[in-house]
C-alpha positions in Angstrom: -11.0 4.7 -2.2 -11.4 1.2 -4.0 -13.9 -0.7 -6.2 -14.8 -4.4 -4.9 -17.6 -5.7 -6.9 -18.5 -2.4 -8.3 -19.2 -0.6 -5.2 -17.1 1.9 -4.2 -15.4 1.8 -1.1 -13.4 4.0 1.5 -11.2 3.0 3.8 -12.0 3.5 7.7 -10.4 5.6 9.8 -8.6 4.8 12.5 -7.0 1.6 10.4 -3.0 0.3 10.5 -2.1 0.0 6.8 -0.3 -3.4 5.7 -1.1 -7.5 5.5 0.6 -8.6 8.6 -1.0 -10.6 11.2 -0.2 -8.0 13.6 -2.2 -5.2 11.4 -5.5 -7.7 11.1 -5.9 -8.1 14.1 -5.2 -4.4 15.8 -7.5 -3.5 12.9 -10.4 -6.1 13.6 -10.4 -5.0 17.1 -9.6 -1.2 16.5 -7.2 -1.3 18.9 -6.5 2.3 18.6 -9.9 3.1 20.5 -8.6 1.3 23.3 -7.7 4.9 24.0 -11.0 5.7 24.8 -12.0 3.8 27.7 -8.7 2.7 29.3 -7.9 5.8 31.1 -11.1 6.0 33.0 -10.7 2.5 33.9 -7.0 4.3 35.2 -8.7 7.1 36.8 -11.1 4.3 38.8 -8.1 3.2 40.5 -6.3 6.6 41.5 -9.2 7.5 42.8 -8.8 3.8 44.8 -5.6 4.7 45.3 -6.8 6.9 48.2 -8.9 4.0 49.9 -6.3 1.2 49.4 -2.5 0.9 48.4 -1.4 0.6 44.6 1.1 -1.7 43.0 2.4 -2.1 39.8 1.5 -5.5 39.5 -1.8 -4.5 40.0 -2.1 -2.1 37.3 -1.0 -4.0 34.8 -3.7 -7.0 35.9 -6.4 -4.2 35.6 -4.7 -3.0 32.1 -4.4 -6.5 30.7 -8.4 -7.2 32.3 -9.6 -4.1 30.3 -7.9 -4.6 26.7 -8.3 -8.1 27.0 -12.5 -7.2 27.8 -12.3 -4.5 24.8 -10.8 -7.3 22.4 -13.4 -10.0 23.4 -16.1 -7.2 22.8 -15.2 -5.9 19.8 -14.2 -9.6 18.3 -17.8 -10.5 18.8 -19.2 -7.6 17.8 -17.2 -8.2 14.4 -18.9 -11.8 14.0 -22.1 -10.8 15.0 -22.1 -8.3 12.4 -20.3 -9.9 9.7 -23.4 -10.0 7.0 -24.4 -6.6 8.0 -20.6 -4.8 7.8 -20.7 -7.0 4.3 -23.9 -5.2 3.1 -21.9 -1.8 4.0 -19.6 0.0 1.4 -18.1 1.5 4.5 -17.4 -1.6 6.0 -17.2 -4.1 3.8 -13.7 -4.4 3.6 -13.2 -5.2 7.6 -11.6 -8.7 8.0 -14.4 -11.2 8.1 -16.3 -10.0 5.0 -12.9 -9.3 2.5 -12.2 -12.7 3.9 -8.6 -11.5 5.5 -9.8 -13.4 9.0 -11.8 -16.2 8.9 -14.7 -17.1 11.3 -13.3 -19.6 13.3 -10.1 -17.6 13.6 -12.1 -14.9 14.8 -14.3 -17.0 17.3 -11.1 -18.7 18.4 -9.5 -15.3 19.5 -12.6 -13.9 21.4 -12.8 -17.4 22.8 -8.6 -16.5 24.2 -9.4 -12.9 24.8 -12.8 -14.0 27.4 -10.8 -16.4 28.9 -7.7 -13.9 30.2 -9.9 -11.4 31.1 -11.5 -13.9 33.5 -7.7 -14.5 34.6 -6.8 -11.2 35.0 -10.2 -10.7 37.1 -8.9 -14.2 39.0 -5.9 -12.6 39.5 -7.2 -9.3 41.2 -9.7 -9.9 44.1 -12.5 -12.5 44.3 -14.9 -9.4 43.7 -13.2 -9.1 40.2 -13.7 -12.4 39.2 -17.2 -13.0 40.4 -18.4 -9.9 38.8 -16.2 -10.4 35.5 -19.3 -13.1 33.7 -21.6 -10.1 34.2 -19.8 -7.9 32.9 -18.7 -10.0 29.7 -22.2 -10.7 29.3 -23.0 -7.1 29.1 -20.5 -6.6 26.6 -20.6 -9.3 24.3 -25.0 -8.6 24.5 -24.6 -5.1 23.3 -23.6 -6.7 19.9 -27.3 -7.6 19.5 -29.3 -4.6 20.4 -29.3 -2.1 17.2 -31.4 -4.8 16.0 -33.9 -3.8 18.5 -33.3 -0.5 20.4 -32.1 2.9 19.1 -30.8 3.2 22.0 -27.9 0.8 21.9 -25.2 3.6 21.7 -25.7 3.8 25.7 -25.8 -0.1 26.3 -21.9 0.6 24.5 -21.6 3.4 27.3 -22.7 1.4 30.6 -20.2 -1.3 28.9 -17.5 0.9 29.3 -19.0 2.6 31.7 -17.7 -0.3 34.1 -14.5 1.0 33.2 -13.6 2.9 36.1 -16.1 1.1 38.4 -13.8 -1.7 37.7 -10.3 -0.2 38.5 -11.7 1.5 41.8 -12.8 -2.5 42.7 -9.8 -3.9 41.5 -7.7 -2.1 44.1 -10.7 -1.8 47.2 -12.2 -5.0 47.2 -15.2 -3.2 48.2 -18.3 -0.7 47.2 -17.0 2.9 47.1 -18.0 5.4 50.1 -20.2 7.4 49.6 -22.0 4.8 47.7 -22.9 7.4 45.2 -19.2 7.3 43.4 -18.9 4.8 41.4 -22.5 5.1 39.3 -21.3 9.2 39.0 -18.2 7.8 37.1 -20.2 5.4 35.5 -22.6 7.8 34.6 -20.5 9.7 33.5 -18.6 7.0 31.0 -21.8 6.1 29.1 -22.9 9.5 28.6 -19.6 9.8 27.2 -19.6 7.1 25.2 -23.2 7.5 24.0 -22.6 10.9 23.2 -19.4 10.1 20.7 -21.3 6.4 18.9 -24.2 8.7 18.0 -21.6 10.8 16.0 -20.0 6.9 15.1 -23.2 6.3 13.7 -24.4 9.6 11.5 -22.4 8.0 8.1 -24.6 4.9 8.3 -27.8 6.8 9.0 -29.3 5.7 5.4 -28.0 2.2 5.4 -29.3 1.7 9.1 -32.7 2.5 7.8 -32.5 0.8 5.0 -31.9 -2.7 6.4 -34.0 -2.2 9.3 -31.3 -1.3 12.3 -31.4 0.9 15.0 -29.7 4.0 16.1 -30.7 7.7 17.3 -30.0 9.0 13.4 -31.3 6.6 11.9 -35.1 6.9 14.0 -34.8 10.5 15.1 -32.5 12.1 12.2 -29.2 13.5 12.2 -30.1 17.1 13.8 -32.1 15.6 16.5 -28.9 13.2 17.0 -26.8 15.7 17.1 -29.2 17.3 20.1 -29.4 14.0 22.1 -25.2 13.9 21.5 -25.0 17.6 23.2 -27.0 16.5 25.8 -25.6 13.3 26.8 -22.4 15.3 27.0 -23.5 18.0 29.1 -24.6 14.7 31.8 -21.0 13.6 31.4 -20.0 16.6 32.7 -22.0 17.2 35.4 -21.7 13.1 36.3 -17.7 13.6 36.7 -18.7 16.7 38.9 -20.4 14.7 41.0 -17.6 11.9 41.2 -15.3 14.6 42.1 -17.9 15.9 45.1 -17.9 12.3 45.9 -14.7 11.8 45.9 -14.0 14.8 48.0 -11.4 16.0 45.1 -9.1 19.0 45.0 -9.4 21.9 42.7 -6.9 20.3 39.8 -9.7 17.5 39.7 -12.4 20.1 38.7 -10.1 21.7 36.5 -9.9 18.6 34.7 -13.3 18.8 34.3 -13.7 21.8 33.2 -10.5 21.0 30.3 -13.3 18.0 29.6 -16.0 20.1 28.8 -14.2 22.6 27.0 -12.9 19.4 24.7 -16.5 18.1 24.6 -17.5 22.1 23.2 -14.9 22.0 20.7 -16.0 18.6 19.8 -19.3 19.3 19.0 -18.3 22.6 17.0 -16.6 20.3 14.6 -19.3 18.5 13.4 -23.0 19.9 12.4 -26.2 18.3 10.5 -25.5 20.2 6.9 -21.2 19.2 7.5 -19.3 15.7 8.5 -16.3 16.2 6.9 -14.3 16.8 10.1 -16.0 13.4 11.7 -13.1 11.4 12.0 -11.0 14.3 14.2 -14.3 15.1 16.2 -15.0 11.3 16.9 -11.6 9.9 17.8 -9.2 12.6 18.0 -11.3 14.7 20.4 -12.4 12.0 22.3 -8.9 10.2 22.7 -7.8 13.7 23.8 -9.9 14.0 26.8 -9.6 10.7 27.9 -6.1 10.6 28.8 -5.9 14.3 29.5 -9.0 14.2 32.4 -6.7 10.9 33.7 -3.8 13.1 33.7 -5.5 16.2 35.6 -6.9 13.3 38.1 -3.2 11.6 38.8 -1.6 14.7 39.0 -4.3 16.0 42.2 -3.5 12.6 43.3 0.5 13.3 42.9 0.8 16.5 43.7 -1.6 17.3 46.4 
């Protein structure tokens, strides 16, 4: 904890200590919850994988198109919010309102980050790139809507919710058959992601009301949030279910499921309306957790059956 100005202030979580250029920026970005997302993208194309040959090459294109997206998003989201995040003792010590980035610094590396994710889309298929302004729009957009929607947390989820919609295109070319495939996983994504940025959202529940923003805690409170979380995350479930009956998947799939929902249990057993303290583990080590362990469940059907 620190004083700036009077106000006390605590560090976020989820931050690289240190003053190098490096550190700014992986912390202006929150690089770390690139964790989140990614993997799905990863499961898009195993699943792919049994449509349409893989290459390495590839992989990396869809890699560097997805953190290259998340950077662009997040970037923006960070200038957007700048006066707001200053406003906030718990984030007023980001880089644009300490003053460690400035603005144009900031703009200029969304600005770089857009532009390679349009040629890393270029670089895929002509789908990729004629879909990739719609889907930047999308992303950079959601930086706008807790102004006027509590319902922004699942404008974040469809945003990654393109995820794996995106790595099953990337190595088809094409819709998925049944049609019904991709919006399960996509489903299935923003549920997800709703679920966990209501939980993002609970410390700033006062100070969202208090300057007139949105969310599900701030307009509905923090128990009915924590009710909307659950069930969001019983649809994830039941959404990647689907995929899987889609997909016509093997028993290890479903068993990854299963490991997702018991994650997404344990998750909400951390945090409750009357106790927060365990937050931090419940929003990004829980959630990083099942990410990459569901992706590993899915490659390993794909491996080993």
């Amino acid at each position: 904890m620190s004083t700036v100005g009077g106000a006390a202030t605590v560090r976020e979580g989820q931050t690289v200590l240190g003053t190098s250029r490096l550190a700014r920026y992986v912390n202006f970005v929150k690089l770390p919850h690139t964790v989140f997302a990614l993997p799905f993208a990863l499961v898009g194309v195993v699943l792919a994988s049994r449509v349409a040959p893989v290459s390495a090459p590839l992989v990396g294109w869809v890699v560097l198109a997805f953190t290259a997206a998340r950077f662009a998003a997040m970037g923006f989201n960070r200038v957007a919010d700048r006066h707001i995040d200053a406003r906030n003792p718990r984030t007023m010590m980001r880089e644009l309102p300490s003053g460690a980035m400035s603005v144009a610094e900031a703009i200029v590396s969304v600005a770089i980050a857009s532009a390679v994710f349009i040629v890393a889309a270029w670089r895929i298929n002509p789908l990729c790139l004629s879909l990739s302004p719609v889907a930047l729009f999308w992303i950079l957009f959601y930086s706008f809507t807790k102004r006027f929607t509590r319902w922004a947390h699942l404008v974040l989820g469809l945003g990654l919710g393109i995820a794996p919609a995106g790595g099953y295109l990337a190595v088809t070319g094409q819709w998925s058959e049944p049609w019904w495939l991709l919006p399960a996983l996509a489903v299935a994504v923003m549920s997800w992601v709703g679920g966990f940025d209501i939980f993002y959202a609970l410390p700033d529940t006062e100070f969202d009301r208090a300057q007139g923003l949105h969310s599900v805690p701030a307009r509905m409170g923090v128990p009915r949030a924590l009710g909307i979380a659950r069930t969001l995350h019983v649809l994830t479930v039941v959404a990647l279910a689907a995929a899987g009956v889609a997909a016509d998947a093997g028993i290890v799939y479903f068993a990854g499921v299963a490991v997702a929902a018991g994650i997404l249990a344990w998750e909400h057993s951390l945090v409750s309306a009357d106790d927060q303290s365990r937050l931090d583990a419940a929003f990004f080590n829980m959630n990083g957790i099942l990410s990459v362990t569901f992706f590993l469940f899915v490659l390993a059907e794909r491996v080993f059956t």
